[in-house]
C-alpha positions in Angstrom: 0.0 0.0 0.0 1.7 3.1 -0.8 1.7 5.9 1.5 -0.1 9.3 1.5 2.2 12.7 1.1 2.1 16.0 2.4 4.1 18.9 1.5 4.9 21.9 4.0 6.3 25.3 2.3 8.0 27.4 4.6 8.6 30.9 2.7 10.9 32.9 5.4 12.7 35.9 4.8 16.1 33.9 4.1 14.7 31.3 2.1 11.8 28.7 0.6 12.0 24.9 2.2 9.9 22.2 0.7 9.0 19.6 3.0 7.8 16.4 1.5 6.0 14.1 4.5 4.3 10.8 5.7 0.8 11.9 6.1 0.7 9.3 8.6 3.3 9.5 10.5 5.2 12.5 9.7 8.6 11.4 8.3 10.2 13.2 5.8 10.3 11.9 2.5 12.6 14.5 1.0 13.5 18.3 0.9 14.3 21.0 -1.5 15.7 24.6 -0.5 16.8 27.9 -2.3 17.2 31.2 -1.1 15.9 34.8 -1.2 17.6 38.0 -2.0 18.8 39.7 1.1 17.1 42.8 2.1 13.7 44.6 3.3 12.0 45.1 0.2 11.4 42.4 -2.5 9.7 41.2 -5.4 7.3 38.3 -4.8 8.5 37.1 -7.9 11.8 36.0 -6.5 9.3 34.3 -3.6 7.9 32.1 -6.7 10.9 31.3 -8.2 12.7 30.1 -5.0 9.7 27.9 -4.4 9.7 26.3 -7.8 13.1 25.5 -6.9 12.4 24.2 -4.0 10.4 21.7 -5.2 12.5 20.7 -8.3 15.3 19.9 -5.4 12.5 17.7 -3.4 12.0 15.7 -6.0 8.6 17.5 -6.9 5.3 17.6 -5.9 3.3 15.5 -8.3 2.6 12.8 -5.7 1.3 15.1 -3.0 -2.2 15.2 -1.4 -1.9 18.4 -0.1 0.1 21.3 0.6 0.3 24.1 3.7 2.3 27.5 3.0 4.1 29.0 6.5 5.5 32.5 6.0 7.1 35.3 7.4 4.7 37.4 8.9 3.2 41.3 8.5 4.6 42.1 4.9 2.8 43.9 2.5 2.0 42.5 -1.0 -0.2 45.3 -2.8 -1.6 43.8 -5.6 -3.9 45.8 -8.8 -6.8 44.7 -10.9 -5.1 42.6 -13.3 -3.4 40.6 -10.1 0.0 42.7 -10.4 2.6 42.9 -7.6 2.0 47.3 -7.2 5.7 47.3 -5.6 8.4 45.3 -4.2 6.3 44.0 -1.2 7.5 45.8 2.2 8.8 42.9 4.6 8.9 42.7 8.4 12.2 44.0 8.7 11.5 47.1 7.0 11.5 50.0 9.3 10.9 52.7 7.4 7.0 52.9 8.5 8.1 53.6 12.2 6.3 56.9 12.1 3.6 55.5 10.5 3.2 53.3 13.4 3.1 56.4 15.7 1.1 58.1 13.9 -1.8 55.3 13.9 -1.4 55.0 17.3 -1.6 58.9 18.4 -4.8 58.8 15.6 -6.9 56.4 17.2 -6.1 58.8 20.4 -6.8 61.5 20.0 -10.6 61.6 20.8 -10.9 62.2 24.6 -10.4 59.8 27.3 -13.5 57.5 28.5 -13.5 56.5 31.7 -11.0 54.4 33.0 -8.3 55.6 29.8 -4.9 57.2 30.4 -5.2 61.2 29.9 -2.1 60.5 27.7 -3.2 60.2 24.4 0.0 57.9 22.8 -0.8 55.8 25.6 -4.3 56.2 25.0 -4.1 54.9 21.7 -2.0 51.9 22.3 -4.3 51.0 24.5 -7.3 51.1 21.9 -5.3 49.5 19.8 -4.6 46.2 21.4 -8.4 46.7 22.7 -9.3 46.5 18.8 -7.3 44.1 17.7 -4.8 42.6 20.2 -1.7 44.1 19.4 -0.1 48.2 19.4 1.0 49.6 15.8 5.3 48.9 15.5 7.3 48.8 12.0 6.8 45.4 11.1 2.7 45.2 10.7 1.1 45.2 8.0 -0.8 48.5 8.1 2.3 50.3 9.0 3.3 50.1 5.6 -0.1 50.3 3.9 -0.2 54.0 5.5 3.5 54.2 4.2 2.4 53.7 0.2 -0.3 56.1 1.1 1.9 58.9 1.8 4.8 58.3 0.2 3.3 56.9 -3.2 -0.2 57.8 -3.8 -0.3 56.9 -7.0 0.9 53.2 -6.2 -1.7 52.9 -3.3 -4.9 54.4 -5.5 -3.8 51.0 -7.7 -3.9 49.0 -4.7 -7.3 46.3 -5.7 -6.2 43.7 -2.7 -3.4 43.4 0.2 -2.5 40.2 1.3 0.8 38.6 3.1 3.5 36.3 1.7 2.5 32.7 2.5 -0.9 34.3 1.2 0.3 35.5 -2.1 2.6 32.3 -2.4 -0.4 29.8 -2.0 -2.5 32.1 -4.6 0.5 31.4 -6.9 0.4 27.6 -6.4 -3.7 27.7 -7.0 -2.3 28.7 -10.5 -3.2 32.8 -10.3 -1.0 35.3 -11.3 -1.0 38.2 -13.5 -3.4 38.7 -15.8 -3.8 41.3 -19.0 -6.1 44.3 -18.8 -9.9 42.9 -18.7 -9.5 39.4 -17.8 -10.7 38.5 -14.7 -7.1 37.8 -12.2 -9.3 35.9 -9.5 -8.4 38.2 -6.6 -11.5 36.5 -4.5 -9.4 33.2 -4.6 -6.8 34.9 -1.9 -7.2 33.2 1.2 -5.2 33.2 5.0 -5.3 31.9 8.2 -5.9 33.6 11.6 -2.3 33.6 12.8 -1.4 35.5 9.7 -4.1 37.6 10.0 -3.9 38.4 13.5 -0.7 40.3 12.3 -1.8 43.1 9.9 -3.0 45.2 12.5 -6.9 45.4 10.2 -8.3 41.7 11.6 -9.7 40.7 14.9 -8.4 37.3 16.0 -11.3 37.1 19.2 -14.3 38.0 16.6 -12.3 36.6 13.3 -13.5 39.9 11.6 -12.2 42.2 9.1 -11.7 45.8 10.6 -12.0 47.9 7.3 -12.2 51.1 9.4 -8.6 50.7 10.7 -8.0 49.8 6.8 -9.2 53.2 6.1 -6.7 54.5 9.0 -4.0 53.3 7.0 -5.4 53.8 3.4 -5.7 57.8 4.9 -2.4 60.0 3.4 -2.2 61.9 6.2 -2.3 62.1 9.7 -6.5 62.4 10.4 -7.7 61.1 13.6 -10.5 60.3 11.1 -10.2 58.7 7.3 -11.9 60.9 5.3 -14.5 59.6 2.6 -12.4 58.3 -0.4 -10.3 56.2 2.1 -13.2 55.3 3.6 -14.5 53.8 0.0 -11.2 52.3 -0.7 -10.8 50.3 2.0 -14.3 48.9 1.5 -13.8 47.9 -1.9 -10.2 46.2 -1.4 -10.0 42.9 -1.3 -8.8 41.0 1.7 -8.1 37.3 1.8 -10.9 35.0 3.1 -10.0 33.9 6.5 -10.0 30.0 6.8 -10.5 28.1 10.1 -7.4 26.0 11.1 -8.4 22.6 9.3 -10.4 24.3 6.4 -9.8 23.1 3.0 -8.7 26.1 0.5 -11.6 27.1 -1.9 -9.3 26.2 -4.7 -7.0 23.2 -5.9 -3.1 23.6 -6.4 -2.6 23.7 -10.3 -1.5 20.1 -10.9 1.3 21.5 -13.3 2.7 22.5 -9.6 1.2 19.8 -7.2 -0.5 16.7 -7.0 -0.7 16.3 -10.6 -1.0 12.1 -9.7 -3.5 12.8 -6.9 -7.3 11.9 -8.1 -8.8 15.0 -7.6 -6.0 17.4 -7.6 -3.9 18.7 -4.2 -6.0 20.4 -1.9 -4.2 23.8 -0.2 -4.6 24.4 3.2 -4.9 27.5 5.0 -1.5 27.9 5.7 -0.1 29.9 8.5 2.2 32.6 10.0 5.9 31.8 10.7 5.5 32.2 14.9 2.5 29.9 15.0 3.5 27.1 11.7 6.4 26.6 14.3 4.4 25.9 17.4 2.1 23.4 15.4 5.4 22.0 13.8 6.6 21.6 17.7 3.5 20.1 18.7 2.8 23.0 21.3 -0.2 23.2 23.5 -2.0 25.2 26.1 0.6 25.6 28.6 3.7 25.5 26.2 5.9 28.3 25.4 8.8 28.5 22.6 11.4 30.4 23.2 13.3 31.0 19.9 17.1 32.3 19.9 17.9 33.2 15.8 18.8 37.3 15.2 15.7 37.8 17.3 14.6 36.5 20.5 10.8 35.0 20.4 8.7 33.7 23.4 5.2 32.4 22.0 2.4 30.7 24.4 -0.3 28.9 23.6 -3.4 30.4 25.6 -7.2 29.4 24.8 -8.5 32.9 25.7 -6.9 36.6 23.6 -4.4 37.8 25.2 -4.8 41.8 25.5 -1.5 43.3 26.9 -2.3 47.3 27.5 1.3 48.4 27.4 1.3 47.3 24.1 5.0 44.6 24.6 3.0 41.5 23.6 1.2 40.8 20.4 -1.9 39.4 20.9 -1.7 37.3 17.8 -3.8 34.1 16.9 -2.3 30.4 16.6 -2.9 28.1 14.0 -5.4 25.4 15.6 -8.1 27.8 17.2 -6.0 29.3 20.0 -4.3 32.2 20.4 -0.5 32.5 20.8 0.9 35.9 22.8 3.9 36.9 21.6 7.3 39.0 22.8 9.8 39.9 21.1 13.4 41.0 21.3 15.2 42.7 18.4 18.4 41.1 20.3 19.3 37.7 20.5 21.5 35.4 18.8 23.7 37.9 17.8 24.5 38.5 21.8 26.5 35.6 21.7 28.3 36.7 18.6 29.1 39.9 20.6 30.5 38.1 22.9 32.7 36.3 20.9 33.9 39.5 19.0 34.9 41.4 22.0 36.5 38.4 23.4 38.1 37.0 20.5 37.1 33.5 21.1 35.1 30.6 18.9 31.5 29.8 20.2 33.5 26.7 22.4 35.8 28.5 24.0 33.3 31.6 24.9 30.9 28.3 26.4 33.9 27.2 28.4 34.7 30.9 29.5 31.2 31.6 30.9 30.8 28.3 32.6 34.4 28.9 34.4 32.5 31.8 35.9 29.9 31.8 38.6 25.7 32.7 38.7 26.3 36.6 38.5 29.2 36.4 36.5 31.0 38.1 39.7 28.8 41.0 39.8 28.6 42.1 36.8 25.6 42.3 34.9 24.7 43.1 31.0 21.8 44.1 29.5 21.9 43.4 25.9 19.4 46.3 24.3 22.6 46.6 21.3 20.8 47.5 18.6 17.9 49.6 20.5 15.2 46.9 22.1 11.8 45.9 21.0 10.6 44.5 24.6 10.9 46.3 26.3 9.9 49.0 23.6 13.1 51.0 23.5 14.1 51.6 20.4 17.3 54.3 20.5 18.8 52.2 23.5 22.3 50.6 23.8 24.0 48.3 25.8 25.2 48.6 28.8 27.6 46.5 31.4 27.3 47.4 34.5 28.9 46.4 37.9 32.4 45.9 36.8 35.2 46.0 39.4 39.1 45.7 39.5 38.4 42.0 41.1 36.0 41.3 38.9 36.8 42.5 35.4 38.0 39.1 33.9 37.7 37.4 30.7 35.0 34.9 32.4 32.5 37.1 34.1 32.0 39.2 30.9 31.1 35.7 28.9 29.1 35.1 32.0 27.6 38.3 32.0 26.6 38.1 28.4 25.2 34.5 28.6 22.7 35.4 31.4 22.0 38.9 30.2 20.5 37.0 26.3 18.8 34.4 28.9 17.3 37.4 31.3 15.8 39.2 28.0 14.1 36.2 27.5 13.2 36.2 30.8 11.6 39.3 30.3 9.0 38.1 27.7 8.2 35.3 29.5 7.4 36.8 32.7 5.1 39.2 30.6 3.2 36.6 29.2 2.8 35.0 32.6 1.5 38.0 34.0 -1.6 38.3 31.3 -2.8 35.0 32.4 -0.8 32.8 30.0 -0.5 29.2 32.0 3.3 27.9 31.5 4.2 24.2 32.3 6.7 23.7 30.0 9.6 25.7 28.0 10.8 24.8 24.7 14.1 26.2 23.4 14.9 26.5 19.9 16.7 28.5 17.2 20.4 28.7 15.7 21.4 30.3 19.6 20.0 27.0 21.3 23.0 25.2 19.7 25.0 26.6 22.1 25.8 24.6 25.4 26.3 28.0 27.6 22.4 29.1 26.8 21.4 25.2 27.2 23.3 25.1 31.0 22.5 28.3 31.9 18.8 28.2 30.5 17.0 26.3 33.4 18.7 28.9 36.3 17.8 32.1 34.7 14.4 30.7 33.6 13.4 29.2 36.8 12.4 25.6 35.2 13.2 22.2 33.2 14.0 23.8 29.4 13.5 21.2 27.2 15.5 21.5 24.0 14.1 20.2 20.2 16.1 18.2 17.9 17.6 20.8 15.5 15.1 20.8 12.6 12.3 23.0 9.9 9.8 23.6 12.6 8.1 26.3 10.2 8.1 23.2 7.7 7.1 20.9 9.8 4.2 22.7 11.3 2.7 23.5 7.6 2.9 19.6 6.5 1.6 18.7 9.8 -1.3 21.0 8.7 -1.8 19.7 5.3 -2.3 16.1 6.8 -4.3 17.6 9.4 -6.7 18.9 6.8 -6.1 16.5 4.2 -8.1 14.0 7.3 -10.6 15.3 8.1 -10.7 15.1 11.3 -11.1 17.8 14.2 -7.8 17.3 15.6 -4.4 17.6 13.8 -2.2 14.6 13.5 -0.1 13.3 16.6 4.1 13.4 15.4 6.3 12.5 17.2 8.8 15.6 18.2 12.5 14.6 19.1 13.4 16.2 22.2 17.7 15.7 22.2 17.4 16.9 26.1 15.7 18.1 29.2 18.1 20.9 30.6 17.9 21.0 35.0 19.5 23.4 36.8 19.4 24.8 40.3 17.5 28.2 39.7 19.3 31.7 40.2 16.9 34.3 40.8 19.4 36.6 42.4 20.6 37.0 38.8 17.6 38.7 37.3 16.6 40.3 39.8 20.0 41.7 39.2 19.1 42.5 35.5 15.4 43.9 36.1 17.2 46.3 38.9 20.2 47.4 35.9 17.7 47.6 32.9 15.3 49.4 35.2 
């Protein structure tokens, strides 16, 4: 009896990976990669062309079932009538809608306070925001950089016929759309999402699953109006938005079988797909009381809570999961890249800078860093450095600074937990992942600064993983997504130190 296949897509800002997989049992069959330009901004078209590559390096996709798309989240993909990419889409990592962002947020407060709302009317507004739809206005959302195009290109955003994200725009593209000429019909109503991905443009409510076209209209507004005025108003209403699929829903359309499932009876279905954060907590098999804790160039701790998470201050992005849920999110603009700090100023390999800090003792002999290098995005301070801060002659050695930097990454993280914790969020277990998890210092030190068991992955395509694990899932049937086994290489123990970030909460202040 031959065996079902699944294929997961993960389109990331680096690169496409093509995931062929057991339906039954998860294993991988085989695997195709190719990478992206570097950069912000890009054209989708490089997307499509990565993926085809992709799949030509799996082997192809002929003899899959169905197919799930994870992708980077927030970007912008401003397509026209005739289904044409407007601009090179605007990705996470683009910053230059940062005053867009404040401007949203000091628009939706500036009408006067009710009661119970801060006098302050920035504060006012963040706090509408995550009211409205779970998370504050920063650079890397979506609307951000739809109010961008408005008032930096007008003529691009008056073309603007529908808005959707990557791994949106990517599973279009395998449905066989694309480009069409001037009076043919470019199917823009075949565009669908998921709620994780859609949780992150800033215009979609992940507690009511609903469209807000008047935050749209915000956006779609060229200039700073606490109000849109009436042709923004129209615009926004006329756009269209992808349809919103529940986590197990079968796509609307087929993939074209000249891309997938060309042996399947029936064509490949397409799933819903999914955002990067919450592809990898499926891929992990997370559940209500999990949390991830990614180290790559930025640092991500992601629950999984049953009830929205609204955090006031605006640090944690109420954002959606992809099986019903909802997964709060915080995130650090530092991470990874600590370590390589570390290393730089040390002059050491990633070994010897793991040997140096676990010479040293819990409080690296005093001295304590906090790692906000490249400004910091929880907490929200963006023009902020780094500091180290309790240095003595008896204590200034070569150890306690690769201490210091080890438990100053860990405390960050530390940070987003504890703020998830303290909206509600129920965590029993921690799972550590990412390219920074590799390294034996974070794994040690992990479970002391922490406070619990840290259980650490196998290295592998969780992103992947998590979007073939929901192409079974809908491929089934069923109401519950498939039961893989995840490789767990170790459960990290350690005597907790809470001396050491109390410690870093009293430097960072």
């Amino acid at each position: 009896m031959s065996r079902v296949l699944v294929a997961g897509v993960d389109t990331s800002t680096q690169s496409c990976k093509v995931r062929v997989t057991d339906a039954a049992t998860g294993e991988l069959v085989r695997f195709g990669q190719a990478k992206h330009p570097d950069g912000s901004t890009v054209n989708p078209e490089h997307w499509w062309r990565a993926f085809q590559e992709a799949a030509s390096q799996a082997g192809g996709l002929d003899d899959v079932s169905a197919i799930a798309v994870g992708g980077q989240q927030h970007g912008m993909v401003a397509l026209d009538e005739q289904g044409r990419v407007i601009r090179d889409a605007m990705l996470w990592n683009d910053t230059s809608s940062a005053p867009q962002a404040e401007a949203l947020i000091d628009e939706l407060g500036a009408a006067p306070a009710a009661d119970g709302e801060p006098e302050d009317p920035h504060q006012r507004g963040i706090e509408r925001w995550v009211k409205a739809v779970g998370s504050s206005p920063v650079a890397s959302y979506t609307l951000t950089k739809i109010k961008w195009v408005a008032q930096h290109e007008p003529a691009n955003a008056a073309r603007i016929a529908a808005v959707c994200l990557p791994h949106d725009w990517l599973s279009w593209r395998i449905a066989g759309f694309g480009p069409v000429q001037p009076g043919e019909n470019a199917h823009l109503d075949a565009l669908f999402t998921d709620r994780s991905d859609a949780s992150g443009t800033l215009y979609f409510d992940a507690a009511s699953n609903t469209y807000r076209r008047d935050l749209l209209a915000l956006g779609l507004q060229p200039d700073d109006a606490t109000t849109p005025g009436a042709a923004a108003t129209e615009h926004a209403e006329r756009i269209v938005l992808p349809r919103v699929l529940g986590p197990n829903q079968v796509a609307p359309v087929n993939a074209d079988p000249s891309i997938a499932g060309a042996q399947v009876p029936g064509g490949c279905i397409i799933a819903p797909g999914g955002g990067d954060n919450a592809m990898a907590s499926l891929g992990l098999g997370m559940a209500v009381g999990d949390v991830s804790v990614s180290l790559g160039t930025s640092g991500v701790a992601a629950a999984i809570s049953e009830q929205p998470v609204y955090d006031l201050s605006g640090s944690v992005s109420g954002f959606a999961d992809c099986t019903g849920h909802f997964l709060p999110l915080a995130c650090t603009i530092n991470a990874s890249r600590i370590l390589d700090a570390a290393r730089a100023m040390l002059d050491v390999d990633y070994d010897e800078l793991t040997t140096l800090a676990l010479d040293s003792h819990p409080g690296a002999g005093g001295m304590t860093l906090v790692p906000y290098f490249d400004g910091e995005r929880t907490p929200n301070r963006p023009d902020a450095t780094a500091t180290l801060s309790g240095m003595t002659l008896r204590n200034t050695e070569r150890r306690n600074v690769a201490r210091a930097f080890v438990e100053g990454l860990l405390c960050s993280q530390r940070d987003c937990m504890e703020l998830i914790r303290s909206l509600g969020a129920q965590i029993d277990r921690i799972l550590l992942i990412g390219g920074g998890a590799k390294s034996l210092a974070i794994r040690t030190l992990a479970p002391c600064i922490l406070g619990m068991d840290v259980s650490c992955p196998a290295t592998d395509e969780y992103v992947a993983i998590g979007a073939a694990r929901q192409a079974a899932w809908v491929l089934s049937g069923v109401d519950d997504a498939p039961d893989w086994p995840i490789s767990i290489d170790a459960v990290q123990t350690g005597t907790p130190t809470p001396q050491v970030y109390e410690a870093y909460v009293q430097a960072r202040g």
